[in-house]
KOLDO-650275 format. One record per residue: residue number from 1; residue in three letters; x, y, z of N, C-alpha, C in turn. Coordinates in pm, whole numbers. Layout:
residues N
(NUM; ala; (X; Y; Z); (X; Y; Z); (X; Y; Z));
...
end
This chain:
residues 148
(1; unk; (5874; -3325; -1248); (5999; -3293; -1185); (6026; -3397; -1076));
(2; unk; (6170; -3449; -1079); (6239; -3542; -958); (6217; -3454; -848));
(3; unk; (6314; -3501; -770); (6312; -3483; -614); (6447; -3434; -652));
(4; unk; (6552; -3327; -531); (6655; -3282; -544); (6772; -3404; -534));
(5; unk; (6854; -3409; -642); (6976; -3485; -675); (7107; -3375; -654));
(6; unk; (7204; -3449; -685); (7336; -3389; -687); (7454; -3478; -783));
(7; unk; (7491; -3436; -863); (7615; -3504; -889); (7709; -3504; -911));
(8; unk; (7820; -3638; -881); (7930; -3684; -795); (8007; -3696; -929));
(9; unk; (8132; -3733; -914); (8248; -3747; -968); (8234; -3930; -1006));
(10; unk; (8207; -3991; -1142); (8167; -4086; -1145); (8366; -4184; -1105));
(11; unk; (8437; -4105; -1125); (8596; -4145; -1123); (8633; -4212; -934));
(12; unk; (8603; -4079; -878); (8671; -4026; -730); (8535; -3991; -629));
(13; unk; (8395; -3958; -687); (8339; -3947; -622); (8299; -3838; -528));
(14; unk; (8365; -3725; -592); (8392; -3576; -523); (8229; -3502; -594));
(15; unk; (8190; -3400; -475); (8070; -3361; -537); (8117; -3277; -668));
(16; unk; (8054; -3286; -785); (8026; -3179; -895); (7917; -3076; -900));
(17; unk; (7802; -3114; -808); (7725; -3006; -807); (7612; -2960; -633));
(18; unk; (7574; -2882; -662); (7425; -2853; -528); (7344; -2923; -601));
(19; unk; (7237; -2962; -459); (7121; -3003; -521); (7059; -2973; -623));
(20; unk; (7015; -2995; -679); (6918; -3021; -823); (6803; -3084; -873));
(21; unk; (6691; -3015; -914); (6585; -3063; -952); (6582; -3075; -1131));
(22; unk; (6534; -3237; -1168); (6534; -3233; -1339); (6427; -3171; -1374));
(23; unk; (6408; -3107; -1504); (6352; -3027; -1533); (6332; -3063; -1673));
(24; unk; (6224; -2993; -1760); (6289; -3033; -1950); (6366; -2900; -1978));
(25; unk; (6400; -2907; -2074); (6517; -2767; -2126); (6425; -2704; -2181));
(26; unk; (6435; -2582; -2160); (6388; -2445; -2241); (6359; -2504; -2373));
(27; unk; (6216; -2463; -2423); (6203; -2488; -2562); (6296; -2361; -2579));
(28; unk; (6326; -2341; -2746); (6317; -2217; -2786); (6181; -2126; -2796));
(29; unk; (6259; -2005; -2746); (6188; -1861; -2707); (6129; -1861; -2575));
(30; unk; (6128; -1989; -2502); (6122; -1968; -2379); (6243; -1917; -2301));
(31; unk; (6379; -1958; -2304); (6531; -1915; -2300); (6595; -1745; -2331));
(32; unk; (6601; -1634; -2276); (6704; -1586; -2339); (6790; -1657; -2478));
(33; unk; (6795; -1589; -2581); (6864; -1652; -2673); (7029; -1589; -2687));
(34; unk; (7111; -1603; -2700); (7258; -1548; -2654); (7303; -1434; -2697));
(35; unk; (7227; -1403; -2869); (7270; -1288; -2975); (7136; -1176; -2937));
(36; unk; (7035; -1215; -2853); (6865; -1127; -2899); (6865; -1060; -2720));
(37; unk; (6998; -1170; -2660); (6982; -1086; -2516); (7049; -915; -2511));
(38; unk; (6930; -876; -2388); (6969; -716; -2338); (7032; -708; -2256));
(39; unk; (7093; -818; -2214); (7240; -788; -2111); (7348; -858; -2142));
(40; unk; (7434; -802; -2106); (7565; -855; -2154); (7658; -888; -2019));
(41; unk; (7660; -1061; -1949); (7614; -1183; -2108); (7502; -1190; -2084));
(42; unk; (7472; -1322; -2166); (7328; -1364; -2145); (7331; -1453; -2016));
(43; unk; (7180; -1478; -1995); (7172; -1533; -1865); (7151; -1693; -1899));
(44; unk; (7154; -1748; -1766); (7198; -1872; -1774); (7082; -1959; -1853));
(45; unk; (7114; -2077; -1937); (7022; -2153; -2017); (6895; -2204; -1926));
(46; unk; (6975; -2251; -1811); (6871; -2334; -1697); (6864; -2253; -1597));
(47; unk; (6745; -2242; -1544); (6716; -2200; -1429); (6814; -2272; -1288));
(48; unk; (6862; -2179; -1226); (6940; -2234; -1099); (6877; -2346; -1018));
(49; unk; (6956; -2418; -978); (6870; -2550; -914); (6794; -2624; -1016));
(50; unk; (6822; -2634; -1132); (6729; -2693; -1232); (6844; -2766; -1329));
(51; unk; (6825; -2901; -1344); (6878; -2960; -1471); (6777; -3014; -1519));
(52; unk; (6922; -3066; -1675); (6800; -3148; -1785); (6895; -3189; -1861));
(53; unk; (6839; -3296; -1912); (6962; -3390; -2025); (6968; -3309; -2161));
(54; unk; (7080; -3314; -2185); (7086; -3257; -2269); (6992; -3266; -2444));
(55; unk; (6936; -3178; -2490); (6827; -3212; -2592); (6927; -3219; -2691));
(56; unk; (7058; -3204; -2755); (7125; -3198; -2849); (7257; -3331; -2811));
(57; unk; (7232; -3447; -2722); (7318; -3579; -2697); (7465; -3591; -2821));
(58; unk; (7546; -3602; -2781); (7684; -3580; -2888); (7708; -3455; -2930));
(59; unk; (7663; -3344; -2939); (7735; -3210; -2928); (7828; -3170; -2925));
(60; unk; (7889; -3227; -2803); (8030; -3243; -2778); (8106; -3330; -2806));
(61; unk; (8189; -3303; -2845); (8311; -3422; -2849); (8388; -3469; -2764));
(62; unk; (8347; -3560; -2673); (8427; -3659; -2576); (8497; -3688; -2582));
(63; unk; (8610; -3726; -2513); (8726; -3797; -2510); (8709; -3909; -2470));
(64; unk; (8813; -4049; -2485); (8769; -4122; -2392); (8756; -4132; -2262));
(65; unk; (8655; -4220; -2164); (8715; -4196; -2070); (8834; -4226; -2005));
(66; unk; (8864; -4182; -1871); (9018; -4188; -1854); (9059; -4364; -1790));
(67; unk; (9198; -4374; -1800); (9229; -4460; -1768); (9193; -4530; -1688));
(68; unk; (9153; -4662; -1703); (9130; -4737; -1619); (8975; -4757; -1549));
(69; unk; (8901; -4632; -1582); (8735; -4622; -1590); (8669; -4724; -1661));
(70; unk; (8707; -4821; -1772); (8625; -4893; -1863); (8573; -4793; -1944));
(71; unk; (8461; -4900; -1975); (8329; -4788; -2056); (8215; -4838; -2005));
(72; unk; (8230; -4778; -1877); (8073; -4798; -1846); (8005; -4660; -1833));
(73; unk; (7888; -4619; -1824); (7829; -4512; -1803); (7785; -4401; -1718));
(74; unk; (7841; -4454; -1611); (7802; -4437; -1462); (7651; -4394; -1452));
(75; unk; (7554; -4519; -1514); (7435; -4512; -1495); (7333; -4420; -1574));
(76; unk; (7380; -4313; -1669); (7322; -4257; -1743); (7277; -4332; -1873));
(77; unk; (7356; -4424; -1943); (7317; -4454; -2045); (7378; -4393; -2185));
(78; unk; (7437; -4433; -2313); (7452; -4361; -2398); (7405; -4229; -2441));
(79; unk; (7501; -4089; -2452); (7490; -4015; -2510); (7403; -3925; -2425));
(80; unk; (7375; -3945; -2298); (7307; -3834; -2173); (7388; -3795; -2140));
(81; unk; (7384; -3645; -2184); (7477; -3565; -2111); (7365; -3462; -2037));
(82; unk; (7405; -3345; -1995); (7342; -3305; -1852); (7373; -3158; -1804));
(83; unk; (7292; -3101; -1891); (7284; -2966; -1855); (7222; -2874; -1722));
(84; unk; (7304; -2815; -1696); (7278; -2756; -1534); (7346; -2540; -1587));
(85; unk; (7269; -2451; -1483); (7315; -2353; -1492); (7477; -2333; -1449));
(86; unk; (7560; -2270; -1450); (7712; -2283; -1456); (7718; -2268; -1288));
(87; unk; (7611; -2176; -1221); (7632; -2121; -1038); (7611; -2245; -1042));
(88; unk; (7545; -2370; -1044); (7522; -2471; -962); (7635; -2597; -971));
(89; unk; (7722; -2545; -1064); (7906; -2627; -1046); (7897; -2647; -874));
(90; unk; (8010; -2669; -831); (8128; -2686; -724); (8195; -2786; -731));
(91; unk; (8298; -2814; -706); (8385; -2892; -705); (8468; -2897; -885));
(92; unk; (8441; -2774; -923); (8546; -2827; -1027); (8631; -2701; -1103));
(93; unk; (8716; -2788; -1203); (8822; -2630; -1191); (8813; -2615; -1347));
(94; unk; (8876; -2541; -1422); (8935; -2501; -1547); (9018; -2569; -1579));
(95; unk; (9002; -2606; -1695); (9097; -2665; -1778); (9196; -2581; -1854));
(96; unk; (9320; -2552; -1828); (9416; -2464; -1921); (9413; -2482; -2040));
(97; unk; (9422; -2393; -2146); (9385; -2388; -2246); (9285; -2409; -2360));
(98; unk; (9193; -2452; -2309); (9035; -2492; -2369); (8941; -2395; -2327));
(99; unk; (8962; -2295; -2263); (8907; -2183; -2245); (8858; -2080; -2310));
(100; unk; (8911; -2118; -2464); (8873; -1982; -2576); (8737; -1941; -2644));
(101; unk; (8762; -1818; -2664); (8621; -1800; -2725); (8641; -1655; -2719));
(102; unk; (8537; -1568; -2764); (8565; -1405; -2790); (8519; -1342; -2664));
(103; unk; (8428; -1370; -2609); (8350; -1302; -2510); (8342; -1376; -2412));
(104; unk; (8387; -1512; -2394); (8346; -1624; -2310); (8397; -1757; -2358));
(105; unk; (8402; -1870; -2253); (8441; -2027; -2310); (8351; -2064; -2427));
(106; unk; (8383; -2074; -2560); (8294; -2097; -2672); (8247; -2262; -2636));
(107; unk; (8389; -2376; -2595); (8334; -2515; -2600); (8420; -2578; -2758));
(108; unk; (8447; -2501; -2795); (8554; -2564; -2941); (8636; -2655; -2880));
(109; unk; (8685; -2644; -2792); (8835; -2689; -2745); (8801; -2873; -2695));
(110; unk; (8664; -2902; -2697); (8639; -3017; -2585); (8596; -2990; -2432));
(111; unk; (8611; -3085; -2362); (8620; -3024; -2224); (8711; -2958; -2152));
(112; unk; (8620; -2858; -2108); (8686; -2791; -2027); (8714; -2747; -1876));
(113; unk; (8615; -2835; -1818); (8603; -2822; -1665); (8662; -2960; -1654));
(114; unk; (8757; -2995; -1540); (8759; -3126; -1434); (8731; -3096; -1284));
(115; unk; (8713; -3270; -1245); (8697; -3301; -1132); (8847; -3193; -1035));
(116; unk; (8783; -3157; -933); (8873; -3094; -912); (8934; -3186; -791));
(117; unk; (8901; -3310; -799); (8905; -3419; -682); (9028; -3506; -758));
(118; unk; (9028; -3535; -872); (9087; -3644; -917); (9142; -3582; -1094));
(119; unk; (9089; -3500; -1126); (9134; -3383; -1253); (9105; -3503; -1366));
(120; unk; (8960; -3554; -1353); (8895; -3592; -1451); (8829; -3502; -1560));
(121; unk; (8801; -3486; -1663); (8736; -3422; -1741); (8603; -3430; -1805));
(122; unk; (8498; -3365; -1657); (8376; -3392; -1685); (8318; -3328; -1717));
(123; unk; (8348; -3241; -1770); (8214; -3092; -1834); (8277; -3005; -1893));
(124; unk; (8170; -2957; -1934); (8186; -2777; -2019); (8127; -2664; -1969));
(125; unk; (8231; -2597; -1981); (8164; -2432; -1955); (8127; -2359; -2094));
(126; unk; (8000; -2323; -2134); (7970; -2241; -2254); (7922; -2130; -2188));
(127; unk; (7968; -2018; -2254); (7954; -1923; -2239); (7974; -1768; -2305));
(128; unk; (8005; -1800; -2407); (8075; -1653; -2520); (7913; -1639; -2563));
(129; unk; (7997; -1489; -2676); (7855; -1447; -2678); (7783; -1473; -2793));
(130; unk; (7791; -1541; -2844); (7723; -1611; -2935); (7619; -1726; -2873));
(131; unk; (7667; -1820; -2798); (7628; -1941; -2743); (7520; -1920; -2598));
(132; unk; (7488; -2046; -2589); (7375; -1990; -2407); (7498; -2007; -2308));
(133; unk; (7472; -1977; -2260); (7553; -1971; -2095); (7484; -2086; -2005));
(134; unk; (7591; -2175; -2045); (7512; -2347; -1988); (7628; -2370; -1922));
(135; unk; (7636; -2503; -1833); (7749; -2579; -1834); (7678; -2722; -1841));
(136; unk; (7768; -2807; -1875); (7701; -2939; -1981); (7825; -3067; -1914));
(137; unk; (7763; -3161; -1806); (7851; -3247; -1747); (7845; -3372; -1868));
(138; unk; (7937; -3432; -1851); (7935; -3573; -1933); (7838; -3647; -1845));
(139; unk; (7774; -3769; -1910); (7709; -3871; -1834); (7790; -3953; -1827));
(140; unk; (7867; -3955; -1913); (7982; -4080; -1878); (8059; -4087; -1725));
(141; unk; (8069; -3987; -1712); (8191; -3954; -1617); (8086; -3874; -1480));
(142; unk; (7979; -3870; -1450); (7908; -3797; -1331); (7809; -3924; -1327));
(143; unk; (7765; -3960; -1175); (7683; -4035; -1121); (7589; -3924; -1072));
(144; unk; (7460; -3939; -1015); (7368; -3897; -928); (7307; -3965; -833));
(145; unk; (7286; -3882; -742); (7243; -3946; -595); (7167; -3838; -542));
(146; unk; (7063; -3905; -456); (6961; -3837; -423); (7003; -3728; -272));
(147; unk; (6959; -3620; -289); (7017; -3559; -208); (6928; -3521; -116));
(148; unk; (6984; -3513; 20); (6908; -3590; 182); (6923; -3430; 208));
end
């Protein structure tokens, strides 16, 4: 495990999250699984204060990034994206209409969270009840910095 990070808005630079320690992701059956949980919903994929790159890279379907960003990575590297529990967000809002799902944000729609600094589109909220209850930042679009 790192040391506690945080990350920023790779666009504007606005925080996206609290500190954070990397972690590896839940094998399976270590996790609540979303359909086998006894509460309704299920609980979060990652432990609070805990990320991890994502073990399933392209999952999602990206957009490009936005105007005028290039294509650079903001230091992650191809196809790291970056799973964190959904409490350890801040700084970002809902996306109208990409919100669907039966019980919760399924993630069909693309992204659905932006920067709530600059209304970039850096993450997902999953959460219906089928799926884990993650939220999943782009690497493209979030930097990290060590947090003092």
């Amino acid at each position: 495990m790192t040391g506690a990070v945080f990350f920023s808005c790779a666009v504007c630079g606005a925080r996206l999250s609290v500190p954070v320690r990397e972690t590896r992701p839940p094998a399976q059956g270590e996790a609540w699984t979303p359909l086998d949980s006894p509460v309704d919903p299920c609980p979060p994929r990652m432990t609070a204060g805990t990320f991890a790159q994502d073990p399933e890279p392209g999952r999602i379907s990206w957009g490009p990034p936005p105007k005028g960003f290039g294509k650079s990575r903001a230091g992650h590297g191809p196809g790291v994206d970056l799973v964190l529990s959904p409490g350890d967000l801040v700084g970002t809002t809902k996306i109208p209409g990409r919100w669907g799902g039966c019980c919760g944000p399924a993630g069909h729609e693309g992204p659905n969270l932006a920067c709530a600094g600059c209304g970039a589109e850096v993450g997902l909220w999953i959460g219906d009840c089928y799926t884990w209850l993650e939220a999943v930042l782009d690497g493209r679009l979030v930097s990290r910095s060590p947090s003092t």
